[in-house]
N, C-alpha and C positions, 0 to 999 in steps of 0.2 A: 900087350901092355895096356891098351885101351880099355880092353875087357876086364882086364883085372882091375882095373880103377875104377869101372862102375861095377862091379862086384861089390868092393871095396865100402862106395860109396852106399849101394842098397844094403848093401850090411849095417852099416854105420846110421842109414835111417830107420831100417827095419830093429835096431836094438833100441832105439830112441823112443818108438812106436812102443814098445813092447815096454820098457820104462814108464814110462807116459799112462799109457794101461797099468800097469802095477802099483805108482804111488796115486796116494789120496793124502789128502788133508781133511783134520777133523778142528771146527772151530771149539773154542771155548763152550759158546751159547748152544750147541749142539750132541746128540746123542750120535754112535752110530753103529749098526747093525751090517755086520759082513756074513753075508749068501753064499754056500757052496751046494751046485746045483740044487738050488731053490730052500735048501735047510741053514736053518739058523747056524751058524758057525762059530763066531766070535761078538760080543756084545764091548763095545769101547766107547768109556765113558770120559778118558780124558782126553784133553789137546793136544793135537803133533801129526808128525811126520810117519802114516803108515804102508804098507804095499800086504796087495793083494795078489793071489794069479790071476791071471789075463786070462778070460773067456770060461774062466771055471768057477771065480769068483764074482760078485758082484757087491755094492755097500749101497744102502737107503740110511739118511740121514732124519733124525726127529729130536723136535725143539724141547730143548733143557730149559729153557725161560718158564716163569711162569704166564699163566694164559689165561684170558676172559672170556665167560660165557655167557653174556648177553640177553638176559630174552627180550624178544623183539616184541612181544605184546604181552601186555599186564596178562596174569593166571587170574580168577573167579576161585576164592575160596570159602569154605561156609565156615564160620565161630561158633561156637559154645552155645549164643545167642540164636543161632538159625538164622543169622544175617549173613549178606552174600558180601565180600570185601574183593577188590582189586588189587591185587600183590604185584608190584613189578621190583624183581630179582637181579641180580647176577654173581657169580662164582667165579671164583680165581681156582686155578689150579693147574700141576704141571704131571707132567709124568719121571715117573722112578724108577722102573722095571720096563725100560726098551723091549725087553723079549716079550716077556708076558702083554706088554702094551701090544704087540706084533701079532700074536698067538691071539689074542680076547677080540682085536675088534681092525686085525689086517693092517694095524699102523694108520688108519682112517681115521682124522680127526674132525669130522662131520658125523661119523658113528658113534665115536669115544663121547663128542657132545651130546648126542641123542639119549645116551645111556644114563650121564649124567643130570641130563633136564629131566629123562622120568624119575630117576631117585633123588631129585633136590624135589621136584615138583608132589612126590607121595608122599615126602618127608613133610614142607612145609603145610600139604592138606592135614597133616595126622596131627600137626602142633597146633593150628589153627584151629582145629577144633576142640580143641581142651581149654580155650581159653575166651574170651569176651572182649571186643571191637578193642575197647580203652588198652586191656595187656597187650595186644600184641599192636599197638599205636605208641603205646609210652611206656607201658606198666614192666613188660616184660619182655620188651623188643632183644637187649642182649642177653637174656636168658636163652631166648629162642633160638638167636643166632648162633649161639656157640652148640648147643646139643643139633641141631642141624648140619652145622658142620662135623661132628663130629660121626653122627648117622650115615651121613653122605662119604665117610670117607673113607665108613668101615666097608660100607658096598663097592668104593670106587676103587680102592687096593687090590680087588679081583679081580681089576685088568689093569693093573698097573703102572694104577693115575694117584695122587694125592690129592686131595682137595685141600687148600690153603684158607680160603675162607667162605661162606656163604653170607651175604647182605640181602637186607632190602632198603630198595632207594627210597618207595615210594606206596602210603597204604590210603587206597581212597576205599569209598563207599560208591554205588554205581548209583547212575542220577535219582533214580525212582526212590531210592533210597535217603540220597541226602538230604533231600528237599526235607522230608520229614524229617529225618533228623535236625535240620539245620532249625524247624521251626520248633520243637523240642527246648533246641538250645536256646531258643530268644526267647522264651515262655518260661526258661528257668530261669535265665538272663533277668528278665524284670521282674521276676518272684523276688531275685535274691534285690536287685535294686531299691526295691517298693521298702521291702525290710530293713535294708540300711537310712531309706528316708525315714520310714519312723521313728528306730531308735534317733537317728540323729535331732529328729523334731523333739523328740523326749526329752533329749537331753540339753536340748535350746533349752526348751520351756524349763525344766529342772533350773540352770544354768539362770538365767532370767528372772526364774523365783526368786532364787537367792540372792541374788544382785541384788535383788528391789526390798527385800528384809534388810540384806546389810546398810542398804542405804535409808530405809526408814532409822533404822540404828544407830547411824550417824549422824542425821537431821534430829532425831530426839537427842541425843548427847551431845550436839553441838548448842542444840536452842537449850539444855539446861545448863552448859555451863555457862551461856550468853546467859541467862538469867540472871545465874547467877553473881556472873561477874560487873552485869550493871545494878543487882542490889545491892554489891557491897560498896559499888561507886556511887549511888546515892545515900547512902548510910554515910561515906566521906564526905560526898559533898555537904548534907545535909548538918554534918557536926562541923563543919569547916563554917559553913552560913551560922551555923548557933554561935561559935564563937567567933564570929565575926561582927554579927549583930546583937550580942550580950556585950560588946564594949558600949555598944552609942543606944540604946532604947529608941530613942527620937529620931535618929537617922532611920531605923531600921522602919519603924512606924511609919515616917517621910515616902520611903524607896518604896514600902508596900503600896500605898496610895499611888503613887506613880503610875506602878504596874496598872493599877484598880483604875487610873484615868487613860493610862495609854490602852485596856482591853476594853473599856465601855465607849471612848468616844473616837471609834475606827475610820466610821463614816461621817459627813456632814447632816446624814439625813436618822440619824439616831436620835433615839426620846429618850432620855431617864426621868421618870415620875419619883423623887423622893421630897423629904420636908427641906426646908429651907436651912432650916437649922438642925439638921443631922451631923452626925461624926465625916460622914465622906466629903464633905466640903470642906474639913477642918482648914486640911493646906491651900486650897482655893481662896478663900479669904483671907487669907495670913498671906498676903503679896509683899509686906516690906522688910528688910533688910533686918537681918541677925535677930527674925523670928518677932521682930513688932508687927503687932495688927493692924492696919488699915481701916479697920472698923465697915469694911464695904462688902 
């Protein structure tokens, strides 16, 4: 009875073993390739619940996500120019054909990467040199990147890879080189400065001329309408005083004299040399009341 119970019991582990060996699970994010003695067998590309045989079968699993390839130091490539530029790259891409990926480079994705850095790396040498520092800096950077991806992924299909996209991060010039360049740039730099000072001086002075005409132009047409307008206030005044002094002769005669005593005797230390009996004394001598003489 005893024996048959650990029977019983080795059975009941050894099927459990044997179950355990059989199933596998295949994640979402995952490829996987089932071995039967050492030959490709089944290729299973969706998620679930599968079973293999125990010790005749075997599964290797590889990654359905897409993937980064990195280069770890900037590439040296020559342009159009015969200038040397620093390229630092990298590439997305995933794999699509598990087997073929298995069959081309042994499911090895340090090989699969090596394969891909020489045909991204011949690709961007062969574009680079069609084109001059500025195009593949600004001018034509996603031109570039799209037919290189597209280069890179007719090659990379024949093992079973996609390439998803090729960039570049980052394009210098190596030191020897910038230096000149850089000094290049500040020599064209104050070319174009020097030029916008002048025009702008040009157009001071322009600017400035004209100011100074319009404003002559206003100072002349201001002082002629001033002329103007105090001739025709003396013209008024001047027929306002005619009719003013055509009423009274004597008054007017009187008021002149006035003036003629208040503008000649300013100071105390003033001479007038005339005769005694001239006309400017007239009203000097005439001191008494409602125009009697005094006889003095």
């Amino acid at each position: 009875m005893k024996n048959g119970l650990n029977f019983l019991v080795a059975g009941v582990a050894a099927l459990f073993a044997v179950l355990g060996a059989s199933i596998f699970t295949v994640d979402q994010r995952q490829y996987a390739i089932v071995f039967q003695l050492g030959e490709v067998k089944d290729v299973i590309a969706e998620p679930g619940l599968y079973f293999k045989w125990p010790m005749i079968q075997n599964v290797r699993f590889f990654e359905k996500r897409i993937l980064t390839m990195d280069s770890a130091e900037p590439e040296r490539f020559i342009t159009s120019e015969k200038k040397n530029v620093l390229v630092d790259s990298y590439v997305k891409w995933r794999i699509v054909d598990p087997k073929l990926y298995y069959v081309s480079v042994s499911g090895d994705e340090a090989r699969a990467k090596t394969r891909l850095s020489q045909t991204v790396n011949a690709g961007l040498r062969e574009e680079f040199g069609k084109r001059t520092v500025h195009d593949v800096v600004s001018g034509e950077r996603d031109q570039i990147m799209e037919q290189m991806r597209e280069k890179a992924d007719q090659d990379a299909r024949k093992i079973g890879v996609q390439i998803v996209d090729v960039r570049v991060k980052r394009v210098d010039l190596p030191l020897e080189v910038s230096e000149s360049v850089y000094r290049r740039m500040e020599a064209e730099r104050k070319r174009v400065a020097n030029e916008l000072r002048s025009q702008g001086s040009a157009e001071g002075e322009k600017i400035r001329a004209d100011a100074d005409k319009q404003r002559e132009v206003i100072v002349a047409e201001a002082y002629r309408d001033a002329q103007k307008m105090k001739g025709e206030g003396d013209a008024k005044a001047a027929a306002i005083y005619a009719q003013a002094f055509s009423a009274n002769p004597e008054f007017y005669a009187f008021y002149r004299s006035l003036e003629a005593y208040s503008a000649s005797f300013r100071n105390k230390s003033d001479v007038l040399v005339v005769e005694p009996n001239s006309d400017f004394f007239k009203y000097l001598k005439s001191s008494g009341r409602g125009g009697e003489k005094t006889g003095k």
